[in-house]
N, C-alpha and C positions, 0 to 999 in steps of 0.2 A: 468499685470503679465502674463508671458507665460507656456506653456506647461513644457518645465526646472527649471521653476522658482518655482514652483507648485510643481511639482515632488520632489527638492532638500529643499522645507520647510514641506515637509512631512516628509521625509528620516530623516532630526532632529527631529521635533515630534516625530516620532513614537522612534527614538533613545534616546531621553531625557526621554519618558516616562519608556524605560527599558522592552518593550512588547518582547515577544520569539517567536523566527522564526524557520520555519522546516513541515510547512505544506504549502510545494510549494513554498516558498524560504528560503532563509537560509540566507540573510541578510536587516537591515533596506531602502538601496536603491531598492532592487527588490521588496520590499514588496508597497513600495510608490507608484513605478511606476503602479505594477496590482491594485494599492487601486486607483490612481489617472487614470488610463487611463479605470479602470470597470465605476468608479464614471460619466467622461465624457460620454459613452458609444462609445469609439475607442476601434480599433483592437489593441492586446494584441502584436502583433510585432508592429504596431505605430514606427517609427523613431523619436525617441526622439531630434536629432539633425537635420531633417527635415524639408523643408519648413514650414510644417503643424504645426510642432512643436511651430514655432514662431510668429503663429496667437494672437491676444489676447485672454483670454479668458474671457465668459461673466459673470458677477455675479450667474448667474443659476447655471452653471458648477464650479465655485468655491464653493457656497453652498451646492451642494451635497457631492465634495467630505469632505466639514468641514465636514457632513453632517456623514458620512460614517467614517472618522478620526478617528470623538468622540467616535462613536459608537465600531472602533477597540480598543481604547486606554481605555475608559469606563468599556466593560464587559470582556475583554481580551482572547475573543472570539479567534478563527481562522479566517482569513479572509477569507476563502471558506465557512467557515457558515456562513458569511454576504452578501457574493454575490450570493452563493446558485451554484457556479460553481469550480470545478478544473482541471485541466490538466495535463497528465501524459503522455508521450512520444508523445506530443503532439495532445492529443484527449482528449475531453473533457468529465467532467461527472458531473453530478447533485453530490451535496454533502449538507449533512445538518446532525444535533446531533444524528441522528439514528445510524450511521454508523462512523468510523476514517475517516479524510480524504484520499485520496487516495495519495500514496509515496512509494508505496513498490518497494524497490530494484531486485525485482525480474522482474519488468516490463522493465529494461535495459536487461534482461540476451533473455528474450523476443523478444526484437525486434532487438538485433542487430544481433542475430543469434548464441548464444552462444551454444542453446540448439539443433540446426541440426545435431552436431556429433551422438549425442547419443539417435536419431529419425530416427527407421529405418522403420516408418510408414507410408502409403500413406494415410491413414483415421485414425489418433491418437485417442484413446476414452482417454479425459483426465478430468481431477478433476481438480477445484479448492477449496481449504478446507479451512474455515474462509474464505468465499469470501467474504464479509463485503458489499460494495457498487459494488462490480460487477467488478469491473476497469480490473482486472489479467483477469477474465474470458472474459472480451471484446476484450482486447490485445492479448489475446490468439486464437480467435475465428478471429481474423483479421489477423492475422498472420499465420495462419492455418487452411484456407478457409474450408477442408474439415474436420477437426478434429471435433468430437461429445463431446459435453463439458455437463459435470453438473460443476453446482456452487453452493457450500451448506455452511451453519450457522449454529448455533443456533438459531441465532435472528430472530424470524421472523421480528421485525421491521428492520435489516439491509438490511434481503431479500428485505423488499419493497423499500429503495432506490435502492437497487441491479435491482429489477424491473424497475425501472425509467431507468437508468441506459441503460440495455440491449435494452429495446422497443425507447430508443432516437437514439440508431444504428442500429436498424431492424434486431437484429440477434435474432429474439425469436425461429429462428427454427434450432437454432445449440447451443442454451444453455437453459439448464433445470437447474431452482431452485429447492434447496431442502432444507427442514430441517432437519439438522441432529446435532446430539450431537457426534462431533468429526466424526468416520466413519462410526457409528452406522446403520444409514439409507442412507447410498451411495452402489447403487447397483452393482453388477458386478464386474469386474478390470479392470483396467485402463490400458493405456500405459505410461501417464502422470501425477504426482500429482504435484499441485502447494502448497503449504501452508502459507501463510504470518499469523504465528497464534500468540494468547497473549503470548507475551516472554519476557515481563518485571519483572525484580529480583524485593522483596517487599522494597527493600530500594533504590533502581531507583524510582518506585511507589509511595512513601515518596515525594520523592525531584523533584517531576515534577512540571516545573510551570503552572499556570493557563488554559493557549490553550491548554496541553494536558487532564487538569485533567477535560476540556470541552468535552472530547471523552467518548464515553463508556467504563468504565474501563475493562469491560468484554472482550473487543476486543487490552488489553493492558495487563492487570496482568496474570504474568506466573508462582506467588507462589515464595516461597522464591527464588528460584534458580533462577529463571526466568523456568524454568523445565516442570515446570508439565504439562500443555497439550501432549509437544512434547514426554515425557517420553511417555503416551499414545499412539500418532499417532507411534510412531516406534516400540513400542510392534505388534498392529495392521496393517501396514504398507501395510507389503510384503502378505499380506492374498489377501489383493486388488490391488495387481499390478500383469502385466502377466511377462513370463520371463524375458524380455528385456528391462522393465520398469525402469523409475528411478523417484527418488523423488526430485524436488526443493524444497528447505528449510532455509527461510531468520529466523537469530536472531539476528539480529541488532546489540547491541554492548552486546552480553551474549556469544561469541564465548567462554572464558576461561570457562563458564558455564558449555555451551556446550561440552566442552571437558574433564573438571571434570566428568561431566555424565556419558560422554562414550567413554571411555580411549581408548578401543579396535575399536570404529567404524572409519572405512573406508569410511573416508569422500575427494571429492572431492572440496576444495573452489575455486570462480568461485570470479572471475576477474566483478567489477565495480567500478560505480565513488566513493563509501566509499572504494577501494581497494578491498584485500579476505579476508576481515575477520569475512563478512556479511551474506551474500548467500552459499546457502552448496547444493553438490547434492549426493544423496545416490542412489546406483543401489538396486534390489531387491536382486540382490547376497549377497552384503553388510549385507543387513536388515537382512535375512535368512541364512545368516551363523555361525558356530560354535564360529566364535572371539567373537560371540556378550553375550556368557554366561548367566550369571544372569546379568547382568548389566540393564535388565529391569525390574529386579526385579522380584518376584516369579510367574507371570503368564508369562513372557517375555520369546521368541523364545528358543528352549532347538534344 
């Protein structure tokens, strides 16, 4: 059996079995492939149709990845909790049940440069809020060598993958963890806020299958609407960002939520591979102006 032939009897596997994809691929061939090429221990670009490809391979390396298989098809795990690794705009980061895996939509808006318009900072002091496993604040912190980042939670056990995390890139001296409830204990203002926070509606929350309901749900459930955190952070917002500031703000598929919410906000949607109907960017003008009424409710901006 070769490298192809391996790969294309997982890709049924895992398809017969009916397992859900979305943490790092999003169908049963890519998933085979990182199951089958983690299991061999080959590089993650590997040429599947490559010399190498058509070696045979030994019983050892077919046994692990059976090995690895059962074990995705079995507890219907994530495969990044199995291999203890994921990859997000091509960098890797420790991943394990403390924390979601790392996918947020915000890390394309990140590296391709979407957010330079509206960075008119040569040393950005910026946030990332629910940083869960670190991923946003690492991408951030590489992308903008001189930006001063905090990264904060609740959790503290997210923070300590978040720690793994940062100290496997050397950036401990341009990101500070914090614990914080929402903006609670984030000091100062920022020029930047990232947020990928719990923004799942309770009837999403109901009908997730297995690999998600293996995440912490703390860093998933957003209350009925999918709402409530973010009703929070945008009451609070603009207290912590300086003039010029703006907010990135992923809600994955609760955009109609989101706009129920907040009829009147001036929102900016930002262009990725789910389209605009994901990521949102609020300026501090936005957050602190009069359109915003009560709409956040009795202590929200007057």
């Amino acid at each position: 059996m070769t490298l192809p032939d391996l790969v294309a009897d997982t890709t049924r596997q895992l398809t017969e079995a009916g397992v859900a994809f979305g943490h790092g691929t999003t169908n049963a061939h890519d998933e085979a492939a990182w199951l089958v090429l983690h299991a061999l221990g080959l590089p993650l670009d590997t040429d599947l149709r490559g010399a190498e490809a058509n070696r045979a391979l030994t019983p050892a390396g077919r046994s692990a990845v059976a090995t690895l298989l059962e074990a995705r098809i079995a507890t219907r795990r994530p495969l990044a909790y199995l291999t203890h690794e994921a990859w997000l705009q091509g960098v890797p980061f420790h991943a394990d049940e403390r924390a979601i895996v790392p996918r947020s939509l915000i890390a394309e808006v990140i590296a391709d440069g979407s957010l330079e318009p509206w960075l008119s900072f040569d040393a950005p002091r910026v946030l990332d809020l629910c940083t869960g496993n670190g991923s946003l604040a690492v991408l951030a912190a590489l992308a903008l060598p001189d930006a001063r980042i905090d990264a904060a939670d609740l959790d503290p056990d997210a923070l300590a993958v978040a720690r793994i995390n940062v100290d496997r890139h050397g950036l401990q001296r341009h990101i500070t963890l914090l614990v914080s409830d929402g903006l609670a204990a984030c000091p100062g203002r920022y020029d930047l806020i990232l947020c990928n926070p719990p923004y799942v509606n309770a009837a999403s929350m109901a009908a997730l299958p297995p690999e998600y309901r293996a995440e912490p749900a703390i860093a998933l459930a957003g209350g009925a609407d999918g709402m409530d955190f973010i009703r929070q952070l945008l009451r609070d917002a603009a207290k912590h960002m300086t003039d010029e500031a703006v907010l990135v703000l992923e809600v994955g598929h609760e955009r109609a939520h989101f706009e129920a919410a907040f009829p009147r906000l001036e929102a900016v949607w930002l262009e990725t591979s789910a389209d605009v109907d994901q990521v949102l960017l609020l300026t501090r003008e936005a957050l602190a102006g009069p359109r915003l009424g009560g709409h956040f409710g009795e202590n929200g901006p007057r």
